[in-house]
C-alpha positions as CSV (number, residue, x, y, z in Angstrom):
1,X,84.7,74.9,37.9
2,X,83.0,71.6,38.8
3,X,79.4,71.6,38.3
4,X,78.9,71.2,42.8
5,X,81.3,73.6,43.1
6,X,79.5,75.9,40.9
7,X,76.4,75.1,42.7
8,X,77.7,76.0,46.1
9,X,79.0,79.7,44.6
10,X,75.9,80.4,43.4
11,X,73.8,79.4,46.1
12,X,76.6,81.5,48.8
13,X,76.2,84.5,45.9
14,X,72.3,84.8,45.7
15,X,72.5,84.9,49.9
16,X,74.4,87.7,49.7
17,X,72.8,89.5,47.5
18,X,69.8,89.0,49.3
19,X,71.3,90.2,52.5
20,X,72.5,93.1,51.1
21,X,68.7,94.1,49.2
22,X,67.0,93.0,52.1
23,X,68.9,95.7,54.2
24,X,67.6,98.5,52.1
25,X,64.4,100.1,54.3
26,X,62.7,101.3,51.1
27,X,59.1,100.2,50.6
28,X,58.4,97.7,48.2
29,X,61.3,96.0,48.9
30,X,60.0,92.9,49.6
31,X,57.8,92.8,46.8
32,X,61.0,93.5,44.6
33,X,62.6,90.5,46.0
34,X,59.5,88.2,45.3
35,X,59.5,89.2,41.6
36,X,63.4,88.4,41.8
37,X,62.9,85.1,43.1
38,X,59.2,83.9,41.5
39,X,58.4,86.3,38.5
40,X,61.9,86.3,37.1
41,X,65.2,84.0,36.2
42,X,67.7,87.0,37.9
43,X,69.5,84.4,39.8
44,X,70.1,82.0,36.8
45,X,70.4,84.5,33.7
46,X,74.0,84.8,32.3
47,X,75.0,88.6,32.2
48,X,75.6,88.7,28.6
49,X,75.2,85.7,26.0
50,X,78.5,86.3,24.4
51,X,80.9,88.6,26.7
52,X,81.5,88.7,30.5
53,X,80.2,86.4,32.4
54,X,78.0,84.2,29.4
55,X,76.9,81.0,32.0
56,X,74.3,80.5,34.4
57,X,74.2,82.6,37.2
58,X,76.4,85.3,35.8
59,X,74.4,87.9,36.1
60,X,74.1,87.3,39.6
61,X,77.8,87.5,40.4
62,X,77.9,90.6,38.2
63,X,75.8,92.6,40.2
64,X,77.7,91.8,43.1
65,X,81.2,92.2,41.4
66,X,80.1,96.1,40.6
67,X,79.0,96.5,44.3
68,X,82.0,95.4,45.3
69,X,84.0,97.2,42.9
70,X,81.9,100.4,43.2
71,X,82.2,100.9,46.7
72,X,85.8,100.8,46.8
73,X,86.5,103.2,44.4
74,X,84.0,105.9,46.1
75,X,86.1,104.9,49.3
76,X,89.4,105.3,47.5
77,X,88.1,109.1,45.5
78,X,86.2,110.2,49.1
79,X,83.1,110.4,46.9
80,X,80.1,109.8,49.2
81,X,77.1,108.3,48.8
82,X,74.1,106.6,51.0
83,X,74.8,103.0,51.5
84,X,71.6,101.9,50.3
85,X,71.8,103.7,47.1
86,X,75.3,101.8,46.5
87,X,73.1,98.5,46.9
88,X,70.5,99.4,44.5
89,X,72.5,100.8,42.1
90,X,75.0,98.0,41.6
91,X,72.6,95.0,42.4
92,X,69.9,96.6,40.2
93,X,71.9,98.1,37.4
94,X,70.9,94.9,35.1
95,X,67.4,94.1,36.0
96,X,67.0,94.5,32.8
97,X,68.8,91.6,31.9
98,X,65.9,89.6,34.1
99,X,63.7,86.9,31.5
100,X,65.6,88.0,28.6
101,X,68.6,85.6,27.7
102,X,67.4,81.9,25.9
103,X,69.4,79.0,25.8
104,X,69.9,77.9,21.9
105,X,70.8,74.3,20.4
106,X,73.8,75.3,17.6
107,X,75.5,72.7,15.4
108,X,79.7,73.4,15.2
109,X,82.3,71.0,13.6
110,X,85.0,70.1,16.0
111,X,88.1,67.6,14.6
112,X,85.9,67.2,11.3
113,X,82.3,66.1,13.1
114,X,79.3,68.1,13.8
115,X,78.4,68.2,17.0
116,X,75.3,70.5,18.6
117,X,75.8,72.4,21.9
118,X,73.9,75.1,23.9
119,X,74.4,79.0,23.2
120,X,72.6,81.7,25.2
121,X,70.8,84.2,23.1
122,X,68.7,87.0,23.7
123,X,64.9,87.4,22.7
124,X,63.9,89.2,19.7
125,X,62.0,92.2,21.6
126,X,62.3,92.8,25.6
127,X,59.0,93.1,27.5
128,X,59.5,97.0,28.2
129,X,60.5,99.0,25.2
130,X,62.9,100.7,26.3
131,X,66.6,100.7,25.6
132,X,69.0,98.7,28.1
133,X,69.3,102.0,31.1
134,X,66.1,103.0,30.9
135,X,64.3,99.5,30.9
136,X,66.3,98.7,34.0
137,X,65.0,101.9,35.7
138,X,61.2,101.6,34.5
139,X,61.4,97.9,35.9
140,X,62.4,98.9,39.7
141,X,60.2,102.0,39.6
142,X,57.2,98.9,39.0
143,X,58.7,98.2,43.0
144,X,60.8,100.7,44.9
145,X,61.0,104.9,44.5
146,X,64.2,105.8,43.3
147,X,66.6,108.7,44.5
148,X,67.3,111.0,40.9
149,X,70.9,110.3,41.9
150,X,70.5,107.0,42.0
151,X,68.4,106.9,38.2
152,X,71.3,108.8,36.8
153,X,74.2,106.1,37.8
154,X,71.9,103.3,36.9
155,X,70.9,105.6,33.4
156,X,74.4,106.1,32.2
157,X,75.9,103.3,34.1
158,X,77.7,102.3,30.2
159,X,78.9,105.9,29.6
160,X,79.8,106.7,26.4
161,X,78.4,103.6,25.1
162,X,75.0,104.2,26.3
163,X,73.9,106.7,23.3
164,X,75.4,108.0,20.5
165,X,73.5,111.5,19.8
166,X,75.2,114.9,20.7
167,X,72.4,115.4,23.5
168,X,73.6,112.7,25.4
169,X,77.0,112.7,25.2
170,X,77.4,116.6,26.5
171,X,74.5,115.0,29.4
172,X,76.6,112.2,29.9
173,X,79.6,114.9,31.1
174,X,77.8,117.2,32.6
175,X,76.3,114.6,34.6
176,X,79.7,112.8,35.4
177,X,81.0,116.5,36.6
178,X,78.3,117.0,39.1
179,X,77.6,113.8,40.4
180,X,80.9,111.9,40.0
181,X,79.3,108.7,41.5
182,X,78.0,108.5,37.9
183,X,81.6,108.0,36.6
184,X,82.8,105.9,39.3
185,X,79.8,103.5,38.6
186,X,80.8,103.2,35.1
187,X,84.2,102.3,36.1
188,X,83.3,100.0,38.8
189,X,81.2,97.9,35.6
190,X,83.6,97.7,33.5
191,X,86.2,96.7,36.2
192,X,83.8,94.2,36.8
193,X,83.1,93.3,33.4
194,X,86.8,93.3,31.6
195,X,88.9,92.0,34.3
196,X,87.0,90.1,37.3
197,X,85.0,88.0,35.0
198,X,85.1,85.8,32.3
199,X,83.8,84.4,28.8
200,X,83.3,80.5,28.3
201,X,83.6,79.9,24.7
């Protein structure tokens, strides 16, 4: 995609996602959205530095690609759910992510000559330490009160690839039997992560 072009999307994607977290009646709200837009590189960061969506801005459309995603498939299973948790969950899911990915000078060899290009990386130690779920979760509580239905989808929002002890995995379906929001969620990101987005080498 041309770099304009590029610039366009992400300037059309970080309206909507304001839109859509500036609908939510929830106080603290607004102060979330300043920390978003002054305190934080949310609308910039790549959603991973080597998988889906590893380029500026990514994060941004990924958060908006599991929305989208997540709220078709409780329309399609007749699972409900409050409209603004559906926002927060799948807008927020990643906040995470937020001041945590570095861009990196590397040196590769391509037709027999070095040449150096730009890598993101992550930092050595995130500022909340927490693992990936949890820090998300402690980071919006620092704003907005969150609904226990909505901690649980953003908590095991990677499913079985969120923990590996016995504990959570018999939580993790227990969980996705009662609430199956939960499930759906974790379907919606990797929908949104294995097939609407992409990887540039």
């Amino acid at each position: 995609m041309a770099e304009n072009d590029r610039t366009q999307l992400m300037a059309a994607q970080k309206e909507e996602f304001i839109a859509l977290l500036s609908s939510v009646k929830r106080d603290g709200i607004e102060k979330l959205l300043d920390y978003l837009e002054n305190k934080s590189d949310f609308y910039t960061a790549p959603a991973a530095a080597k998988f889906h969506n590893n380029f500026e801005g990514g994060l941004l459309e990924h958060s908006l690609n599991v929305y989208k995603n997540f709220k078709g498939l409780l329309a399609l299973k007749g699972v409900e759910m409050d409209e603004d948790s559906i926002i927060l969950t799948s807008l927020l899911h990643d906040l995470c992510k937020c001041n945590y990915y570095v861009k990196e000078e590397r040196n590769r060899k391509v037709n027999g000559k070095w040449e150096s290009y730009e890598m993101w990386s992550h930092v050595k130690a995130p500022s909340v330490l927490l693992p990936h779920s949890s820090r998300s979760i402690r980071i919006i509580r620092n704003f907005i009160p969150l609904k226990f239905i909505e901690e649980l989808t953003i908590f095991y929002h990677m499913g079985p690839f969120g923990g590996e002890d016995y504990e959570y995995r018999n939580l993790l379906q227990e969980t996705n039997e009662r609430h199956p929001q939960t499930l759906l969620f974790y379907i919606a990101d990797l929908m949104a992560s294995y097939i609407d987005e992409k990887i540039i080498e």
